[in-house]
N, CA, C and O atoms as a GROMACS GRO file, in nm:
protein
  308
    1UNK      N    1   0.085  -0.116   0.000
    1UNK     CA    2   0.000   0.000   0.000
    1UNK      C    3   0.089   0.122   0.000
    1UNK      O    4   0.197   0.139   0.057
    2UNK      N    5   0.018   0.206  -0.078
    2UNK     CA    6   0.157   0.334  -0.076
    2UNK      C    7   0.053   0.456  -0.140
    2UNK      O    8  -0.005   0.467  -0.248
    3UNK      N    9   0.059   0.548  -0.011
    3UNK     CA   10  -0.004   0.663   0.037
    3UNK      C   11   0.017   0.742  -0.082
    3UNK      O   12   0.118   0.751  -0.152
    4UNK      N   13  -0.119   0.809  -0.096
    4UNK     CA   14  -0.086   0.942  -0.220
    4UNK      C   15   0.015   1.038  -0.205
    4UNK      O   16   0.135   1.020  -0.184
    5UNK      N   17  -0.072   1.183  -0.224
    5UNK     CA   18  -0.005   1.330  -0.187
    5UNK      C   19  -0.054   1.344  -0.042
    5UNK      O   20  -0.013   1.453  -0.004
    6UNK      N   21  -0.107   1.299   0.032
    6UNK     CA   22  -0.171   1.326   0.138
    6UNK      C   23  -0.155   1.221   0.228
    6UNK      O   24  -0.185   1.109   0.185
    7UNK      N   25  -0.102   1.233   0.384
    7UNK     CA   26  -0.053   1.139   0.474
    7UNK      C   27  -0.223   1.071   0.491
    7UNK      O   28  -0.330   1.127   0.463
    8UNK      N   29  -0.191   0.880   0.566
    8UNK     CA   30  -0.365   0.862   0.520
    8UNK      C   31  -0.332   0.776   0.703
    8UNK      O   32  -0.221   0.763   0.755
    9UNK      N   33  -0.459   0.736   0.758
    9UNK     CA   34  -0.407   0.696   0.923
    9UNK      C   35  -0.431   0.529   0.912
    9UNK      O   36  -0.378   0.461   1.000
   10UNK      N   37  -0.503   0.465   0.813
   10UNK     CA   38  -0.551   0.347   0.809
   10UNK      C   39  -0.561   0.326   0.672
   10UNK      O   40  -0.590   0.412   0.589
   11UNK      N   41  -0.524   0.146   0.636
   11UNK     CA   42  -0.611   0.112   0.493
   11UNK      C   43  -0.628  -0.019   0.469
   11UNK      O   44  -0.578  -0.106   0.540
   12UNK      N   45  -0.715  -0.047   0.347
   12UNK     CA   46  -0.712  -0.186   0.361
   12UNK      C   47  -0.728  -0.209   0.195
   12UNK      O   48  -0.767  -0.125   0.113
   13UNK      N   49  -0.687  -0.349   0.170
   13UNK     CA   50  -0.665  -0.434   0.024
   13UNK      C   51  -0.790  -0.534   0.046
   13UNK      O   52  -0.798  -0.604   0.147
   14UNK      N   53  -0.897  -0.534  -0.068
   14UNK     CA   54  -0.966  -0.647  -0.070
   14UNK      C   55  -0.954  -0.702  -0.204
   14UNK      O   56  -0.912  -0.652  -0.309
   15UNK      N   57  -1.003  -0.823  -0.173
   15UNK     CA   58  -0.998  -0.892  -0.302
   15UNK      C   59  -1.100  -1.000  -0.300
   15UNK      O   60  -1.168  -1.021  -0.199
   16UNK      N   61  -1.115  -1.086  -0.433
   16UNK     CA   62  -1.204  -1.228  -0.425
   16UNK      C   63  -1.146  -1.342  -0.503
   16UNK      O   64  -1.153  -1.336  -0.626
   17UNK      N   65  -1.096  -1.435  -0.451
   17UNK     CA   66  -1.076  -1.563  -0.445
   17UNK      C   67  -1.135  -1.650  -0.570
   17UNK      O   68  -1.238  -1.702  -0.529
   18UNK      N   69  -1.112  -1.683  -0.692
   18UNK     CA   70  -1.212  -1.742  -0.786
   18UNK      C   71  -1.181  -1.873  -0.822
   18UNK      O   72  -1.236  -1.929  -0.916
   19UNK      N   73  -1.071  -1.940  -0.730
   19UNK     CA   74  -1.069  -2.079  -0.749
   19UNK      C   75  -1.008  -2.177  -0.677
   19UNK      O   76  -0.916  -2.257  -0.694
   20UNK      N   77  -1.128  -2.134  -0.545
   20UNK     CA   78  -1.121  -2.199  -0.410
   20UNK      C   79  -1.002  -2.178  -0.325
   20UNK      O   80  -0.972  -2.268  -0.246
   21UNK      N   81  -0.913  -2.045  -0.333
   21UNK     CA   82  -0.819  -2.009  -0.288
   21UNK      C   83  -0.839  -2.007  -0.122
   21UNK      O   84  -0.955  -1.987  -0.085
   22UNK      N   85  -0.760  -2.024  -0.039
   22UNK     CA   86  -0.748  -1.998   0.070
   22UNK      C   87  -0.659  -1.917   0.121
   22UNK      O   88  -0.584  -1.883   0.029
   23UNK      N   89  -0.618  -1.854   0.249
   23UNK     CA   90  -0.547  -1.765   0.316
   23UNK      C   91  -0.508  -1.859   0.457
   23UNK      O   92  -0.591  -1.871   0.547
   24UNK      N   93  -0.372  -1.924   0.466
   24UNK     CA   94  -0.384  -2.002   0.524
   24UNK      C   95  -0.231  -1.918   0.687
   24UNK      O   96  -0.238  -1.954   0.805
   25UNK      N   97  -0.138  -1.830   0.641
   25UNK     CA   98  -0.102  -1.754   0.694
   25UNK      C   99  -0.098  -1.621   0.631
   25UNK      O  100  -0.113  -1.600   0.511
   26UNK      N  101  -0.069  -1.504   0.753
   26UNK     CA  102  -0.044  -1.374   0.694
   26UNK      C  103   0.076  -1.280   0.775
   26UNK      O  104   0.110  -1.302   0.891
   27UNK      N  105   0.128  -1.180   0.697
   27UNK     CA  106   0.198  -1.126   0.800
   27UNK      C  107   0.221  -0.946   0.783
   27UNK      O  108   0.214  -0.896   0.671
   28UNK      N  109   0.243  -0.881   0.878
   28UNK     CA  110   0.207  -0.738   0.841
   28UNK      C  111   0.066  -0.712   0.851
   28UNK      O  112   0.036  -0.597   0.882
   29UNK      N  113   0.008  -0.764   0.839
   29UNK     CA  114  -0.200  -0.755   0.802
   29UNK      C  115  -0.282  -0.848   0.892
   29UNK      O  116  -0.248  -0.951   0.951
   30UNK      N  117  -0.412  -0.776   0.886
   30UNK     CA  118  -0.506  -0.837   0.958
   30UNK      C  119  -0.582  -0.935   0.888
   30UNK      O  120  -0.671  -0.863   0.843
   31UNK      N  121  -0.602  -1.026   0.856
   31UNK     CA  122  -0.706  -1.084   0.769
   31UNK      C  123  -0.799  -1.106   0.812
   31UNK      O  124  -0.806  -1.156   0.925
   32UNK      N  125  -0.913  -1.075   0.733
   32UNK     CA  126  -1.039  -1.156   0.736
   32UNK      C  127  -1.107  -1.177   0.600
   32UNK      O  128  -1.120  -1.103   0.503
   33UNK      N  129  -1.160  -1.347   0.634
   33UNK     CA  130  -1.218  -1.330   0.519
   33UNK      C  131  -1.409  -1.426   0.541
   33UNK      O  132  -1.443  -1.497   0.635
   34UNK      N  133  -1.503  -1.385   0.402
   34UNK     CA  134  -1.605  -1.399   0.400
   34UNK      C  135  -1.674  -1.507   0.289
   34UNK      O  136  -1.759  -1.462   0.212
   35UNK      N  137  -1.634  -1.664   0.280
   35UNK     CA  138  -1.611  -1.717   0.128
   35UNK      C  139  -1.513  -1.658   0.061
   35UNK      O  140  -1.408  -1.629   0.118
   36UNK      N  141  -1.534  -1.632  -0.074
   36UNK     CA  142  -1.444  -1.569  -0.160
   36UNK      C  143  -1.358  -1.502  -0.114
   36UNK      O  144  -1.240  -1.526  -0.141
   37UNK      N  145  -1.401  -1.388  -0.021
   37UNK     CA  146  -1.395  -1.250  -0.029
   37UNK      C  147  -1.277  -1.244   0.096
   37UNK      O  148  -1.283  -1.311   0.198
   38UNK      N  149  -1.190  -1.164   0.068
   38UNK     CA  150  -1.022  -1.170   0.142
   38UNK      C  151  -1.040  -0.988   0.143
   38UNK      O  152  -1.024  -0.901   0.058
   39UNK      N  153  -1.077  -0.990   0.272
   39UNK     CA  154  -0.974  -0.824   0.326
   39UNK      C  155  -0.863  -0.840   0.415
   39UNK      O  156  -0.870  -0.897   0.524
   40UNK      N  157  -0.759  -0.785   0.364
   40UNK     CA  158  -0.638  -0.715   0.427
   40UNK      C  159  -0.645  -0.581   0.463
   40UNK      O  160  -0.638  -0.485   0.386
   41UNK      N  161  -0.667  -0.578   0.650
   41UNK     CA  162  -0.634  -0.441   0.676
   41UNK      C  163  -0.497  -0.422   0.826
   41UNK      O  164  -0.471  -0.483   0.930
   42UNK      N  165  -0.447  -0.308   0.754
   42UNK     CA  166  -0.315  -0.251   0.868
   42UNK      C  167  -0.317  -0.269   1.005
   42UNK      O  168  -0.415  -0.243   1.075
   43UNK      N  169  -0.198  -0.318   1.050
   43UNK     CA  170  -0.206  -0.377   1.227
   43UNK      C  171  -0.147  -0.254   1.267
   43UNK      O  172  -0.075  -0.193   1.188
   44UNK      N  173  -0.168  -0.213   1.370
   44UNK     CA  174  -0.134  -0.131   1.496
   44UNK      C  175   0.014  -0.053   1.398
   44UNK      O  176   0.026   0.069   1.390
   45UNK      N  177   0.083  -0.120   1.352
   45UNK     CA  178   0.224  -0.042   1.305
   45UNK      C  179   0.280   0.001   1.208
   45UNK      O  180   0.387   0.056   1.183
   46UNK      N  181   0.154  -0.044   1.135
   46UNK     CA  182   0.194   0.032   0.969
   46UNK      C  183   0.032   0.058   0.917
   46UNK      O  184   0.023   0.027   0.798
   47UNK      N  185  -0.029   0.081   0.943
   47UNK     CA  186  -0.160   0.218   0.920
   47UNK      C  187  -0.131   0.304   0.905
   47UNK      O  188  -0.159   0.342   0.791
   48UNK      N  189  -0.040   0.426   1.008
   48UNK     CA  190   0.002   0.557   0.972
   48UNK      C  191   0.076   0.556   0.850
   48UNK      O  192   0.169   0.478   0.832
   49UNK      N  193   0.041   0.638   0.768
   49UNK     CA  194   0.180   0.626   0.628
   49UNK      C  195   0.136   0.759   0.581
   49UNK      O  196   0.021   0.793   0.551
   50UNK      N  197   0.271   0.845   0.578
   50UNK     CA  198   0.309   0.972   0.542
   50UNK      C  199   0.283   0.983   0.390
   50UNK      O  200   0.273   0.884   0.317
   51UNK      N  201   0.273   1.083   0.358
   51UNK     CA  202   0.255   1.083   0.198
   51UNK      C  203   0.347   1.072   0.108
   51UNK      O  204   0.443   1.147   0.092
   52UNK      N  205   0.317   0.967   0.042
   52UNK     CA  206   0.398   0.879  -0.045
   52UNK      C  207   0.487   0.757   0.016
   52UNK      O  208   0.572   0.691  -0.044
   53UNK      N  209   0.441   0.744   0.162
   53UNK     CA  210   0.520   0.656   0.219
   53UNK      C  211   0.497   0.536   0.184
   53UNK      O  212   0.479   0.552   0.063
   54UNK      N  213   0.484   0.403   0.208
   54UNK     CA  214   0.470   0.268   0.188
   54UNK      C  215   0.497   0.179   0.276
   54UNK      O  216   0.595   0.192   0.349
   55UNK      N  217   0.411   0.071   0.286
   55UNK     CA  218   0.423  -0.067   0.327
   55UNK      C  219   0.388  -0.165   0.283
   55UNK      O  220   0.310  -0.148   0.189
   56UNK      N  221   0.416  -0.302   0.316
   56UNK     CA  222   0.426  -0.410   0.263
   56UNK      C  223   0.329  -0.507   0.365
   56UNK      O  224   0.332  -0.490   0.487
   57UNK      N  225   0.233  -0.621   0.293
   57UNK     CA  226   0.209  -0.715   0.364
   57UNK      C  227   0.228  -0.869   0.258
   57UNK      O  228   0.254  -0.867   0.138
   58UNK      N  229   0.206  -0.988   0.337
   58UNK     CA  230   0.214  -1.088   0.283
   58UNK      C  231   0.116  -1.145   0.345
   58UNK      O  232   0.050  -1.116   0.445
   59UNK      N  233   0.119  -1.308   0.206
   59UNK     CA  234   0.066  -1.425   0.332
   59UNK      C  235   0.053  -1.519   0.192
   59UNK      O  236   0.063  -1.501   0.070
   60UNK      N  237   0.017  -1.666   0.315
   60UNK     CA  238   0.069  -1.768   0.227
   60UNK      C  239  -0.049  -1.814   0.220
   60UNK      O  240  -0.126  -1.773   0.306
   61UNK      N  241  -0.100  -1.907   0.121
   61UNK     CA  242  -0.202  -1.994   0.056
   61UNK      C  243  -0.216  -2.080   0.025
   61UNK      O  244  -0.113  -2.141  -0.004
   62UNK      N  245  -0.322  -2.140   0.010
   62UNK     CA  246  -0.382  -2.258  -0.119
   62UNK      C  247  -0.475  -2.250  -0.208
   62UNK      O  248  -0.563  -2.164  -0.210
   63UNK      N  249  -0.456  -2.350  -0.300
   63UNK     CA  250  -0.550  -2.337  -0.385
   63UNK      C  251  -0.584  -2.453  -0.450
   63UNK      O  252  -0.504  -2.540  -0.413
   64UNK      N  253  -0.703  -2.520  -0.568
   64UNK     CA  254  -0.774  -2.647  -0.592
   64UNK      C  255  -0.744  -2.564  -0.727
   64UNK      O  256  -0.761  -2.444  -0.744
   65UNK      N  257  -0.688  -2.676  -0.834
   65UNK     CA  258  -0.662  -2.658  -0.997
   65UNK      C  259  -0.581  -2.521  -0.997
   65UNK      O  260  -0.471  -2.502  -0.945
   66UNK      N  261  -0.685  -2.398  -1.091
   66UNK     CA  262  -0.625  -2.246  -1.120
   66UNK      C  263  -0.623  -2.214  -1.026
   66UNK      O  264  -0.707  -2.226  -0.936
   67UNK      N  265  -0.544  -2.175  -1.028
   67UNK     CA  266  -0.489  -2.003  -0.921
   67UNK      C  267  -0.475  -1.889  -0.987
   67UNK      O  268  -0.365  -1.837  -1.008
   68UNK      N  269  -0.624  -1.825  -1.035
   68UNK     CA  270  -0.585  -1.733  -1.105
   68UNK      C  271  -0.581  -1.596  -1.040
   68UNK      O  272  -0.643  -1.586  -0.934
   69UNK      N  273  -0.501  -1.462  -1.100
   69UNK     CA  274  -0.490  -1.336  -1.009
   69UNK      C  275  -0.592  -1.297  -0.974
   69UNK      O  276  -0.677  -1.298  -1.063
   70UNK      N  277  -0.642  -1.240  -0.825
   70UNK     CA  278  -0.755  -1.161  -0.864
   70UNK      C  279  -0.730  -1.032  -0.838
   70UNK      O  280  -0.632  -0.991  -0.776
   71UNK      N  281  -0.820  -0.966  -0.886
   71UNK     CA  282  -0.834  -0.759  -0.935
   71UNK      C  283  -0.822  -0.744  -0.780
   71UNK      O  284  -0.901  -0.796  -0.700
   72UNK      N  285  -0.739  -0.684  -0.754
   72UNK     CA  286  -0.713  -0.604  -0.603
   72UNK      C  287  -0.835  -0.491  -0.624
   72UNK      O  288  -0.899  -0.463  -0.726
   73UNK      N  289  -0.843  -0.423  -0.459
   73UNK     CA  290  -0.937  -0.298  -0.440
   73UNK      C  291  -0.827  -0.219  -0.352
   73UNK      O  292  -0.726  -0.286  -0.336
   74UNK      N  293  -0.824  -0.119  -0.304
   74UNK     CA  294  -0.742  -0.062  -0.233
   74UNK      C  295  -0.849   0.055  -0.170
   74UNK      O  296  -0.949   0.114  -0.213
   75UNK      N  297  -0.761   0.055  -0.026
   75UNK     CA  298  -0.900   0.151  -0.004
   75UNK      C  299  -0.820   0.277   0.138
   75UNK      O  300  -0.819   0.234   0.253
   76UNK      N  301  -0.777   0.380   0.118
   76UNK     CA  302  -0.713   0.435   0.273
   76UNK      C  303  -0.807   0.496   0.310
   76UNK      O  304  -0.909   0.520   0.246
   77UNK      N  305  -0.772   0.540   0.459
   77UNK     CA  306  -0.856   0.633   0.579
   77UNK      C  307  -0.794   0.728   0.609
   77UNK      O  308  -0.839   0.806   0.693
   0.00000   0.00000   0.00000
């Protein structure tokens, strides 16, 4: 995630899952997810981000046959 022209205090990455993907660890991020549907939002230490600043999250998975990309959302506070 990487802040505009304007410092932002919180944010989060969603996405959807289209071939039975799972979220099985994460790190940097909060996960939750709803079926498909995977939000990543900022823990306690990287939410604040100055403008133009940046951070990084991960996490590891599975998946049944394709694993295909899915369309990120991005969203700050």
């Amino acid at each position: 995630m990487t802040a505009g022209s304007s410092a932002i205090s919180s944010w989060s990455v969603g996405w959807q899952f289209g071939n039975g993907q799972t979220v099985t660890q994460s790190w940097n991020t909060e996960i939750s997810t709803g079926g498909a549907q995977v939000t990543a939002r900022n823990v306690g230490y990287n939410g604040a981000l100055g403008a133009g600043a940046s951070t990084q999250f991960g996490f590891l998975g599975t998946w049944n046959g394709a694993n295909g990309v899915p369309t990120l959302t991005c969203t700050a506070g």
